[in-house]
Backbone atoms as SQL, in Angstrom:
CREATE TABLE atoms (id INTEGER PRIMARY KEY, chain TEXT, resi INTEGER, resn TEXT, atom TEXT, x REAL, y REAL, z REAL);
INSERT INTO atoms VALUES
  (1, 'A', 1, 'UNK', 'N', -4.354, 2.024, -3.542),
  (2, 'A', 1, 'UNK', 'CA', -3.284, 1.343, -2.843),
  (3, 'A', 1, 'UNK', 'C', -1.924, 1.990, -3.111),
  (4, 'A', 2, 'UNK', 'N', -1.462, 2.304, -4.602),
  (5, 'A', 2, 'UNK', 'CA', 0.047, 2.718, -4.776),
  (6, 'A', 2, 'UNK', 'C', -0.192, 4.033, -4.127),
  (7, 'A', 3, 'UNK', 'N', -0.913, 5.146, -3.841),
  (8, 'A', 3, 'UNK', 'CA', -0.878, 6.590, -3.850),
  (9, 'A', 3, 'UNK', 'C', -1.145, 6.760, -2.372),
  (10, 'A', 4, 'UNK', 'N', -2.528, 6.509, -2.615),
  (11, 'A', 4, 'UNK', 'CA', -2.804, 7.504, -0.938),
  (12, 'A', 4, 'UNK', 'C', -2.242, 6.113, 0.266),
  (13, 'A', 5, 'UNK', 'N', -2.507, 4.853, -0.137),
  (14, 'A', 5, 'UNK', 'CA', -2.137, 3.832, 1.331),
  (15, 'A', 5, 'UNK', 'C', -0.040, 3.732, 1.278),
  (16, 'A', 6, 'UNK', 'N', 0.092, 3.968, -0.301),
  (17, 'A', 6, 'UNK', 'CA', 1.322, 4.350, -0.340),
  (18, 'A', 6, 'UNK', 'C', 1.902, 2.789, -0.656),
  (19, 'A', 7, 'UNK', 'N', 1.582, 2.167, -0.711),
  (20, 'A', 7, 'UNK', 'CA', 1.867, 0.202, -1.427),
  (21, 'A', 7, 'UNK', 'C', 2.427, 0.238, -2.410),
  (22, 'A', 8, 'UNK', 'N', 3.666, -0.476, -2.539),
  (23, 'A', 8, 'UNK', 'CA', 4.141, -0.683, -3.878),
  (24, 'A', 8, 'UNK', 'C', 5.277, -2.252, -3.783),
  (25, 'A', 9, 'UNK', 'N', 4.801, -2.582, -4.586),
  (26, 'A', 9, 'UNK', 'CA', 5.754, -4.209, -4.680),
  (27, 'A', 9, 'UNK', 'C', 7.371, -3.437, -5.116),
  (28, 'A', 10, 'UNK', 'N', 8.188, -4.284, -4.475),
  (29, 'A', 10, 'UNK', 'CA', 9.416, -4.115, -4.878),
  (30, 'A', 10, 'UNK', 'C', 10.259, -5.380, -5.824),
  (31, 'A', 11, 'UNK', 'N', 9.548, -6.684, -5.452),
  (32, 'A', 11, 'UNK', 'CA', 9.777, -7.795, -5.909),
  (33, 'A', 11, 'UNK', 'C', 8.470, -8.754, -5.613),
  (34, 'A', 12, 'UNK', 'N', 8.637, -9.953, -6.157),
  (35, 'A', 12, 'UNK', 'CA', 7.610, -10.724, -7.161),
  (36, 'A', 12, 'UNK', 'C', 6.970, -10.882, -5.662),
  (37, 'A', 13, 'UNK', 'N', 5.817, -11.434, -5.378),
  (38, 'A', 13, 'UNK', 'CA', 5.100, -11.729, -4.161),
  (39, 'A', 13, 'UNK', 'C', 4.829, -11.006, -2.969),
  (40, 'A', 14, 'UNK', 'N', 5.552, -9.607, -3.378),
  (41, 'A', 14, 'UNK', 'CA', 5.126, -8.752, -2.076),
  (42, 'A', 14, 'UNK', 'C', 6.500, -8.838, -0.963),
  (43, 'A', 15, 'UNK', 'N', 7.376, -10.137, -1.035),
  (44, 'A', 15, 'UNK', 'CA', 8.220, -10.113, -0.395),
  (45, 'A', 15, 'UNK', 'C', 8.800, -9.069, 0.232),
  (46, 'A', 16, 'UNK', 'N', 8.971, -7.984, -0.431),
  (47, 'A', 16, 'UNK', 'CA', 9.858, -6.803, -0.273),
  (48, 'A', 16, 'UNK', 'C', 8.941, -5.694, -1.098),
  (49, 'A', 17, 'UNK', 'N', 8.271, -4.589, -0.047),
  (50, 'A', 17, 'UNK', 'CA', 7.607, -3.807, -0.773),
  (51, 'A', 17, 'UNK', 'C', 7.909, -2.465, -0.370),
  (52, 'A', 18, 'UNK', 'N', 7.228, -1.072, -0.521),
  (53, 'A', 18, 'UNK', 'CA', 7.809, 0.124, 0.002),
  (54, 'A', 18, 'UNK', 'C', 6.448, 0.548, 0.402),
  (55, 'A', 19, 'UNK', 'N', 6.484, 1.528, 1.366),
  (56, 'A', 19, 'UNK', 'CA', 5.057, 2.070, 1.788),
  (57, 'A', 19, 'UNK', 'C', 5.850, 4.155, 2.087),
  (58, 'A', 20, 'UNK', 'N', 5.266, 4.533, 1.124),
  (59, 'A', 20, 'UNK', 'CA', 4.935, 5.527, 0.415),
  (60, 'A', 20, 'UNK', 'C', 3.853, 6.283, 0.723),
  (61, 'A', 21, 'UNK', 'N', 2.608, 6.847, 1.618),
  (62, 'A', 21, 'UNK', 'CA', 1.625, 7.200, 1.479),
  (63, 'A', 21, 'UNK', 'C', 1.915, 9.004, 0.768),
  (64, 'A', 22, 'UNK', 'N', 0.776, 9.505, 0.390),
  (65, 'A', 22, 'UNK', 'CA', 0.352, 10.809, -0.156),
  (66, 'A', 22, 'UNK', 'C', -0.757, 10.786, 0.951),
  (67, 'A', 23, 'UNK', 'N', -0.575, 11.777, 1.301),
  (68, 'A', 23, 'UNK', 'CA', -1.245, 12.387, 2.258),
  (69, 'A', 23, 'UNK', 'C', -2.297, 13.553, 1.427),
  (70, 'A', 24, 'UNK', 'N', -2.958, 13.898, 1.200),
  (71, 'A', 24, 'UNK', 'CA', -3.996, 15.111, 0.730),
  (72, 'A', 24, 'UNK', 'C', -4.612, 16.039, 1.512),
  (73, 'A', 25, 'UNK', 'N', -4.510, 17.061, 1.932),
  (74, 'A', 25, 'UNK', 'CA', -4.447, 17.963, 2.634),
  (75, 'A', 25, 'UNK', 'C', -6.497, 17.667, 3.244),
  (76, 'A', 26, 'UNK', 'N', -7.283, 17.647, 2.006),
  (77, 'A', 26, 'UNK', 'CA', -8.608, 17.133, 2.665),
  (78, 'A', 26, 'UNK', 'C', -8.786, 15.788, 3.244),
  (79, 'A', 27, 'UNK', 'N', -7.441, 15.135, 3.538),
  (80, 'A', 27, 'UNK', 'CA', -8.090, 13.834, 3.778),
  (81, 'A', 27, 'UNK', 'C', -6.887, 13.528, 5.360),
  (82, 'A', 28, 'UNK', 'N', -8.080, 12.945, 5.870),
  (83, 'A', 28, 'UNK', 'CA', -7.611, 12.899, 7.355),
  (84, 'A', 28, 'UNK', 'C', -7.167, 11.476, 7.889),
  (85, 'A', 29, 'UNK', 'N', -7.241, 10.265, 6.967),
  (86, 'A', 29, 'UNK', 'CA', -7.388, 8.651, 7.576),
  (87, 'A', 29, 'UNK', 'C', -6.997, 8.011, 6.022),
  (88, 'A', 30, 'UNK', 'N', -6.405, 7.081, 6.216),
  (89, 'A', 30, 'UNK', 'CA', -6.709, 5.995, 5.169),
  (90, 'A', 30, 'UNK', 'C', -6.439, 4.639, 5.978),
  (91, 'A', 31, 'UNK', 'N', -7.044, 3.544, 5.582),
  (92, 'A', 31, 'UNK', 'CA', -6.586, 2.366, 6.216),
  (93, 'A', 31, 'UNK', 'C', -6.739, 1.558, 4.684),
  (94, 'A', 32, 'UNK', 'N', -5.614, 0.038, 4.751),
  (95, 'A', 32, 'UNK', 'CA', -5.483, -0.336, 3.558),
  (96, 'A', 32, 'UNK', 'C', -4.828, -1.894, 3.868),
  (97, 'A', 33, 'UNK', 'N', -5.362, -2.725, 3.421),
  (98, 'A', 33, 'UNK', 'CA', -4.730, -4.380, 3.761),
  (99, 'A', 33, 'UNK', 'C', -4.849, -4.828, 1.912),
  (100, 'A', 34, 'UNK', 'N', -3.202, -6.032, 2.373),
  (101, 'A', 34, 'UNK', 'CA', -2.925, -6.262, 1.226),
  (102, 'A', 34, 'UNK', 'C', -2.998, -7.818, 1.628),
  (103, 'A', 35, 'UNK', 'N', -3.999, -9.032, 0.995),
  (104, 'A', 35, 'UNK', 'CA', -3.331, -10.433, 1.392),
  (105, 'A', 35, 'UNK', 'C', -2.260, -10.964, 0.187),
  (106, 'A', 36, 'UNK', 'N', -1.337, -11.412, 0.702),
  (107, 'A', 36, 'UNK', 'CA', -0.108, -11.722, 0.110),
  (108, 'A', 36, 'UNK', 'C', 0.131, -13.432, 0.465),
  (109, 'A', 37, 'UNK', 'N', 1.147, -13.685, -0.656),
  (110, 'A', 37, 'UNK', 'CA', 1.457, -15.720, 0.273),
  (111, 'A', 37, 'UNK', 'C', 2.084, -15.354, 1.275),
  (112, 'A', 38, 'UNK', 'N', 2.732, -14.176, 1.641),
  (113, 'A', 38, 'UNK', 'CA', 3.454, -14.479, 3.390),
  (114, 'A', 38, 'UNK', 'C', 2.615, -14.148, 4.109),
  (115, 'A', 39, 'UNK', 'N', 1.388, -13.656, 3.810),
  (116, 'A', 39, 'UNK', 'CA', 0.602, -12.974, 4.990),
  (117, 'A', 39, 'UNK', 'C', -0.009, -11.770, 4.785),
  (118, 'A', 40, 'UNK', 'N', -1.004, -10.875, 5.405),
  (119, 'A', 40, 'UNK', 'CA', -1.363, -9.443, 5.061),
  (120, 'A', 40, 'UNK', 'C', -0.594, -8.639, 5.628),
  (121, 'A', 41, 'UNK', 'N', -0.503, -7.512, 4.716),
  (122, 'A', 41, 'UNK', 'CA', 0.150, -6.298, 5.001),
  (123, 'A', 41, 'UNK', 'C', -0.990, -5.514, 5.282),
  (124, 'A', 42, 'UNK', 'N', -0.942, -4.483, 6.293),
  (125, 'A', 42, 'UNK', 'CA', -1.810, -3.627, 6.890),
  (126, 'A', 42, 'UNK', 'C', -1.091, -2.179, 7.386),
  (127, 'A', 43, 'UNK', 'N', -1.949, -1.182, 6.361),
  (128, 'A', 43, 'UNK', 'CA', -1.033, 0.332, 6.686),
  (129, 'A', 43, 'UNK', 'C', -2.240, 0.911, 7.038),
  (130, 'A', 44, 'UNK', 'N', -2.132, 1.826, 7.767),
  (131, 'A', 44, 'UNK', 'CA', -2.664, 3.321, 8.417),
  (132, 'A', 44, 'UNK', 'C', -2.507, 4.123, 8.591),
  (133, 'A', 45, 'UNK', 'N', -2.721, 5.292, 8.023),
  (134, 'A', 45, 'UNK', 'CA', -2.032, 6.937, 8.717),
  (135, 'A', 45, 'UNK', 'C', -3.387, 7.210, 8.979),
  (136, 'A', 46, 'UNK', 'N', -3.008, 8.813, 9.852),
  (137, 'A', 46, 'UNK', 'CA', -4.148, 9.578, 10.002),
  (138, 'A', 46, 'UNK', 'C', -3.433, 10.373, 10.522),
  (139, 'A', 47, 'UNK', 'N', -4.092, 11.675, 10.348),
  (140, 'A', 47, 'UNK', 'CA', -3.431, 12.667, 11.180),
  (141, 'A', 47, 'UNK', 'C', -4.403, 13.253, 12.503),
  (142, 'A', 48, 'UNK', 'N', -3.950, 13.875, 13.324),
  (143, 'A', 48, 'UNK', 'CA', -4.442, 14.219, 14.108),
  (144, 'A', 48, 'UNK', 'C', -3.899, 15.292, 15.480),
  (145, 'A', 49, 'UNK', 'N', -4.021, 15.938, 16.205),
  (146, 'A', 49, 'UNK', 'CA', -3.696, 17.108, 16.724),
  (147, 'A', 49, 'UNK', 'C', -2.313, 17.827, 15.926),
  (148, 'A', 50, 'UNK', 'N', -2.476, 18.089, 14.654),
  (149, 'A', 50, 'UNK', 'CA', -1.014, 18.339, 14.307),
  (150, 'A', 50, 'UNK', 'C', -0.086, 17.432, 13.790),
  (151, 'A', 51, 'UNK', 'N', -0.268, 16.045, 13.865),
  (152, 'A', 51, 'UNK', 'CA', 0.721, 15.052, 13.801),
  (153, 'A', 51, 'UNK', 'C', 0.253, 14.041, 12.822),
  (154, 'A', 52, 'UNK', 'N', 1.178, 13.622, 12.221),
  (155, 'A', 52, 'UNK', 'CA', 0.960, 12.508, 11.447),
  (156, 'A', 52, 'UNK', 'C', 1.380, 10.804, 11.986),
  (157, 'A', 53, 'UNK', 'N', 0.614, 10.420, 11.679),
  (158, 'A', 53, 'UNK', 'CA', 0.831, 9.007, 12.224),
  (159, 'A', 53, 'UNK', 'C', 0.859, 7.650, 11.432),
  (160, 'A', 54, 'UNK', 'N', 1.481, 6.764, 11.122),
  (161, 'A', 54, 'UNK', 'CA', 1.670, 5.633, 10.128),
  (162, 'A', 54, 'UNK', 'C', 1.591, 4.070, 11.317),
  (163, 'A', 55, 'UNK', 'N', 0.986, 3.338, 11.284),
  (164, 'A', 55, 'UNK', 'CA', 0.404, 2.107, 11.677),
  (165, 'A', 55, 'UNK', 'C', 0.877, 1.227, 10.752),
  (166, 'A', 56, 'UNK', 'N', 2.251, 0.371, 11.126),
  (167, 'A', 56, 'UNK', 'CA', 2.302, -0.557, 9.191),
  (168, 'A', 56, 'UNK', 'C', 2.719, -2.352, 9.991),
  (169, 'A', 57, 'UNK', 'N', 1.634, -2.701, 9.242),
  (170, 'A', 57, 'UNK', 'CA', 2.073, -4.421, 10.099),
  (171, 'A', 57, 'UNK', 'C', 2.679, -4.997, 8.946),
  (172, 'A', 58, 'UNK', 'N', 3.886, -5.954, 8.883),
  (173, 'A', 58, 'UNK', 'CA', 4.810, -5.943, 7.928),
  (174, 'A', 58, 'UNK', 'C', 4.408, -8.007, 8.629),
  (175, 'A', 59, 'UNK', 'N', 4.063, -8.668, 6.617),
  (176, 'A', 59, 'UNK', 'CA', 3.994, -10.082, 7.673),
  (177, 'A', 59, 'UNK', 'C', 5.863, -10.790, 7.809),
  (178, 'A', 60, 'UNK', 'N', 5.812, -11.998, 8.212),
  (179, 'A', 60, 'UNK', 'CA', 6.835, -12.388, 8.674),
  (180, 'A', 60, 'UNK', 'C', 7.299, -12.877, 7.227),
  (181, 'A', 61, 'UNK', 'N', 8.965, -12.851, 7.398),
  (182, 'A', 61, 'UNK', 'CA', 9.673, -13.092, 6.538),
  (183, 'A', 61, 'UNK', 'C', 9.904, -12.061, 5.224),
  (184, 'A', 62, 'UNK', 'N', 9.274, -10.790, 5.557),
  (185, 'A', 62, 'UNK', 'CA', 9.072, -9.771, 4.552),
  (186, 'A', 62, 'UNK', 'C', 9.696, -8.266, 5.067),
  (187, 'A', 63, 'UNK', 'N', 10.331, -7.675, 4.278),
  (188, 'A', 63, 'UNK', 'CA', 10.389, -6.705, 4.732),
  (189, 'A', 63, 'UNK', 'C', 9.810, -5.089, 4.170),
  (190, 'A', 64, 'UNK', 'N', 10.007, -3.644, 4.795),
  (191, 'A', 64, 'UNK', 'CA', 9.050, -2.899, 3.643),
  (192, 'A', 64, 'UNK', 'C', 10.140, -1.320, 3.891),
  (193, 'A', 65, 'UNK', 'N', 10.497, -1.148, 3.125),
  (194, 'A', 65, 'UNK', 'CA', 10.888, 0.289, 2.418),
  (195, 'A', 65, 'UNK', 'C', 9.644, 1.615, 3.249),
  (196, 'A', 66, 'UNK', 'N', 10.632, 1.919, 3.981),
  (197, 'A', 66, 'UNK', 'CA', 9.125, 3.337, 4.559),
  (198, 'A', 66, 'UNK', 'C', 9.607, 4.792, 4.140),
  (199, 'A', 67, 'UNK', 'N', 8.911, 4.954, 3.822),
  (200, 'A', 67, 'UNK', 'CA', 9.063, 7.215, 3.307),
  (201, 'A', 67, 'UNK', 'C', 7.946, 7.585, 3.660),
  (202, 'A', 68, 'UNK', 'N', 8.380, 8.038, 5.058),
  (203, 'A', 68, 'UNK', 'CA', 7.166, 8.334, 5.636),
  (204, 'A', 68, 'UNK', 'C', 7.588, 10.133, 6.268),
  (205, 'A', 69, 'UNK', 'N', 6.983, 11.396, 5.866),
  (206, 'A', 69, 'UNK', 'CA', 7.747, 12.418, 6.329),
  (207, 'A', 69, 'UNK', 'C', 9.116, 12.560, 5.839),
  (208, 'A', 70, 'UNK', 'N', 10.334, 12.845, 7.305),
  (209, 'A', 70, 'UNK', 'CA', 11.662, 12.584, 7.573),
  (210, 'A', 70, 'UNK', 'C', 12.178, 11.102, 7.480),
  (211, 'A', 71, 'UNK', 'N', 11.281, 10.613, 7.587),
  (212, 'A', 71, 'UNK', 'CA', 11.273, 8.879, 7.936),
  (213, 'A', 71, 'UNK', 'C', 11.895, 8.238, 6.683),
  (214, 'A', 72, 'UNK', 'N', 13.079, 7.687, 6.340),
  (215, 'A', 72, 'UNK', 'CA', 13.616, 6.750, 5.164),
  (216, 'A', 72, 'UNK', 'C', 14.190, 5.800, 6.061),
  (217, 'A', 73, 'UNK', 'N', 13.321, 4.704, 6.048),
  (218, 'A', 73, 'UNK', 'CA', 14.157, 3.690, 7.090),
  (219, 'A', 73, 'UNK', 'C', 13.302, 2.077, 6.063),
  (220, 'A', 74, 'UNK', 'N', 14.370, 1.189, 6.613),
  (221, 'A', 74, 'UNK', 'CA', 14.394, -0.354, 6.204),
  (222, 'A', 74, 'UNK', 'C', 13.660, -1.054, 7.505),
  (223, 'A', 75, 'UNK', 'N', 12.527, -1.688, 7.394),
  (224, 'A', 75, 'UNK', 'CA', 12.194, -2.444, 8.406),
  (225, 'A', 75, 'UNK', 'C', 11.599, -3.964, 8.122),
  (226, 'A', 76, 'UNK', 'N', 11.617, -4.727, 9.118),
  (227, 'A', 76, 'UNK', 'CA', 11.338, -6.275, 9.290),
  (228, 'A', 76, 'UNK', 'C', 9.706, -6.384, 9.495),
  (229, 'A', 77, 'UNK', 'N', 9.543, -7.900, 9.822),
  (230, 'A', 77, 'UNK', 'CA', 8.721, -8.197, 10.079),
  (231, 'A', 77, 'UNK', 'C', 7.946, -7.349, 10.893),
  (232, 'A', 78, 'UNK', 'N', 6.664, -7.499, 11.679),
  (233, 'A', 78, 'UNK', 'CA', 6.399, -7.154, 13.009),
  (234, 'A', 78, 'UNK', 'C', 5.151, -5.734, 12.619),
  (235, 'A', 79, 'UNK', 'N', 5.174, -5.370, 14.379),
  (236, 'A', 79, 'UNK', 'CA', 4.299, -4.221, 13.415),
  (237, 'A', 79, 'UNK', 'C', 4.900, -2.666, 13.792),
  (238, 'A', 80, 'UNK', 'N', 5.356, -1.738, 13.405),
  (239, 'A', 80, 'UNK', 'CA', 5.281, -0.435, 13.503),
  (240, 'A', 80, 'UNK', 'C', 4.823, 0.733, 13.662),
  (241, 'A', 81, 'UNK', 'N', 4.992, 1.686, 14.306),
  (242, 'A', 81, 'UNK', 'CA', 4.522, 2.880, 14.318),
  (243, 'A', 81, 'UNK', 'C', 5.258, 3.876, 13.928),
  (244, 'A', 82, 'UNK', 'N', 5.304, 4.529, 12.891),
  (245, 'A', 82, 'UNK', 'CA', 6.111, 5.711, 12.411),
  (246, 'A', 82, 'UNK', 'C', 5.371, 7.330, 12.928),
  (247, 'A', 83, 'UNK', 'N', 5.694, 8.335, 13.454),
  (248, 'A', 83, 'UNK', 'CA', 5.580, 9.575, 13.419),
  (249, 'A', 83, 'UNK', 'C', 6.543, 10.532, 12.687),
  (250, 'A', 84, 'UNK', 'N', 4.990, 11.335, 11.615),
  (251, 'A', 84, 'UNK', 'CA', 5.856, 12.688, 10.919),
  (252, 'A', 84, 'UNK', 'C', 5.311, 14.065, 11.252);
């Protein structure tokens, strides 16, 4: 969860977490769900023709820290798609 799905609590309950993945040059997919009291968190990358791709469902009332690539951004609830 902390490394390759990239999960990390920032504060007590998941409220506020960061998503971080490591990517490994042999590895092509990870998928990764977290149940939390606000709800599950659900990340995905994979790469594919060249591209990297991040899938992150963030539950409500929470928000998540992304370093994804170029990508340093603050996001809400809802669900996302990041490209690196």
């Amino acid at each position: 969860y902390a490394y390759i799905a990239g999960l990390r609590p920032l504060s007590d309950g998941w409220r506020s977490f960061c998503i971080a993945p490591q990517m490994p040059d042999q590895l092509q997919s990870c998928q990764a769900s977290l149940d939390t009291v606000y709800g599950k968190i659900c990340v995905r990358w994979f790469k594919r023709y060249g591209r990297k791709v991040l899938h992150l469902d963030v539950p409500f009332g929470c928000n998540a820290e992304v370093h994804f690539g170029e990508v340093k951004e603050r996001v809400g609830s809802g669900f996302h798609v990041f490209y690196g």
